[in-house]
N, C-alpha and C positions, 0 to 999 in steps of 0.2 A: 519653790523657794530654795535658792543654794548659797545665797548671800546676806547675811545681815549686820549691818553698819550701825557700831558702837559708836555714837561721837559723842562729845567731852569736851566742856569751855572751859572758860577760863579759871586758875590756880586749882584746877583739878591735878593736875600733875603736883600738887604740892602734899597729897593726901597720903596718910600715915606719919607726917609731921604738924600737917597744917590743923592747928586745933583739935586733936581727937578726940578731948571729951565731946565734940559736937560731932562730929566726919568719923571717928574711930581710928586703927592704928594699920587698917589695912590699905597697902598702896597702889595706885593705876593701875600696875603691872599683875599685882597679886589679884585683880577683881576679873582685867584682861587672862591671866591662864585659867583661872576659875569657870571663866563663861567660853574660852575656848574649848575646854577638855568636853562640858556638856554639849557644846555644839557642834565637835568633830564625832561625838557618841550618837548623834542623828544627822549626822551627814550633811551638815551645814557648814559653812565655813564664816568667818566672820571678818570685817574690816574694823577693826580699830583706832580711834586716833581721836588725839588732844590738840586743841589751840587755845591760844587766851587770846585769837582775832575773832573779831566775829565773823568777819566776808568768809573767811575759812571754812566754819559752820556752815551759811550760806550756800559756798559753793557745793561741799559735799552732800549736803540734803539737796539741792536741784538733781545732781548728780543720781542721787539711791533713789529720788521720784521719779526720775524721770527712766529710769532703769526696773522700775517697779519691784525694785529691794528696797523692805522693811527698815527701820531706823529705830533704833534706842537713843533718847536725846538727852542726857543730862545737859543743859546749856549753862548753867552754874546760874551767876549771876544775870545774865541776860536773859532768862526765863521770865523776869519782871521788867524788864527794859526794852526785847527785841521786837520789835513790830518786824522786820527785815527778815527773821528768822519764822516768824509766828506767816509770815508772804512766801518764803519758800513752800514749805509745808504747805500753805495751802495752793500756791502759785502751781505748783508739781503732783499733789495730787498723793505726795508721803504718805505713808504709814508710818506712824510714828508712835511713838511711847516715849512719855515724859518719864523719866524717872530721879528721884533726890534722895540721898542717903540721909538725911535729916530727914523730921517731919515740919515742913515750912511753915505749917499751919499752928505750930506751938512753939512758932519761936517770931522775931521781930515784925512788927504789922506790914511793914513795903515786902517782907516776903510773902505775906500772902495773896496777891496776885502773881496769877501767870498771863502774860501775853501768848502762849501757847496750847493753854489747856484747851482754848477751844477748838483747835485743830486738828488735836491728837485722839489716836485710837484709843488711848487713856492715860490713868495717872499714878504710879506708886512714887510713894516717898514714904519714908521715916523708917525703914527694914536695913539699914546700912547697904553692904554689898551684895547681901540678899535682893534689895530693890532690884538690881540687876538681872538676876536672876531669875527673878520673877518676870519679867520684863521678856525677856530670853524665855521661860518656858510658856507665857503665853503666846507667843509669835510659834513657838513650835507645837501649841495643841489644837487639834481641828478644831473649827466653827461650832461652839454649841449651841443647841436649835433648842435646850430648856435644862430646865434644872441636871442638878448633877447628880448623878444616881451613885452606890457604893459599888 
């Protein structure tokens, strides 16, 4: 693994203005060098990038499946909307990681469905930019075959 692709939908680029008591006050940018700095410390390099299309999304997850690099997906709003996105992913064969800096699950009811969860390698939300993180350092820790020892 040398490549893993950050992608980000819609009014994501509005983050660290957009609502912080829900999103928090940290922005794209600041979450993008956050998860760079960790992932050039393991020799990964990362693709980053925002749209508020969705065929965008789309195109770039065919793209990292079909290339068998990993994805981080926050898709914002289209997490409960995308069937298109939820077809990539599975269409390509993605590795993917949902993640939401909210916890979706304690807040308004049409957020609690994902169109994507069931495609994905898994699910953090409600860590803010941590979620990322996490996301980022599961894709970077080997396979474990049982419990975690100290």
């Amino acid at each position: 693994m040398t490549t893993i692709h950050v992608l980000n939908g819609p009014n994501l680029n509005l983050l660290g203005t957009r609502e912080p008591a829900t999103y928090g006050r940290a922005t794209l940018a600041d979450i993008e060098t956050g998860l760079a700095a960790l992932a050039g410390a393991h020799g990964v390099s990362l693709v980053f990038r925002q749209s508020n299309h969705e065929g965008d999304l789309v195109t770039w997850i065919q793209a990292a499946g079909q290339a068998g690099e990993p994805v981080i997906l926050n898709a914002g709003a289209y997490t409960h909307t995308s069937i298109a996105i939820r077809d990539a992913i599975a269409g390509t064969g993605a590795e993917v990681i949902e993640v939401h800096l909210s916890n979706v699950h304690a807040r308004e009811p049409f957020r609690h469905h994902s169109a994507i969860s069931a495609v994905a390698k898994g699910v953090i939300a409600g860590f803010g930019p941590l979620s990322y993180e996490l996301a980022l350092r599961a894709l970077l820790a080997p396979a474990a075959d049982g419990p975690l020892t100290a």
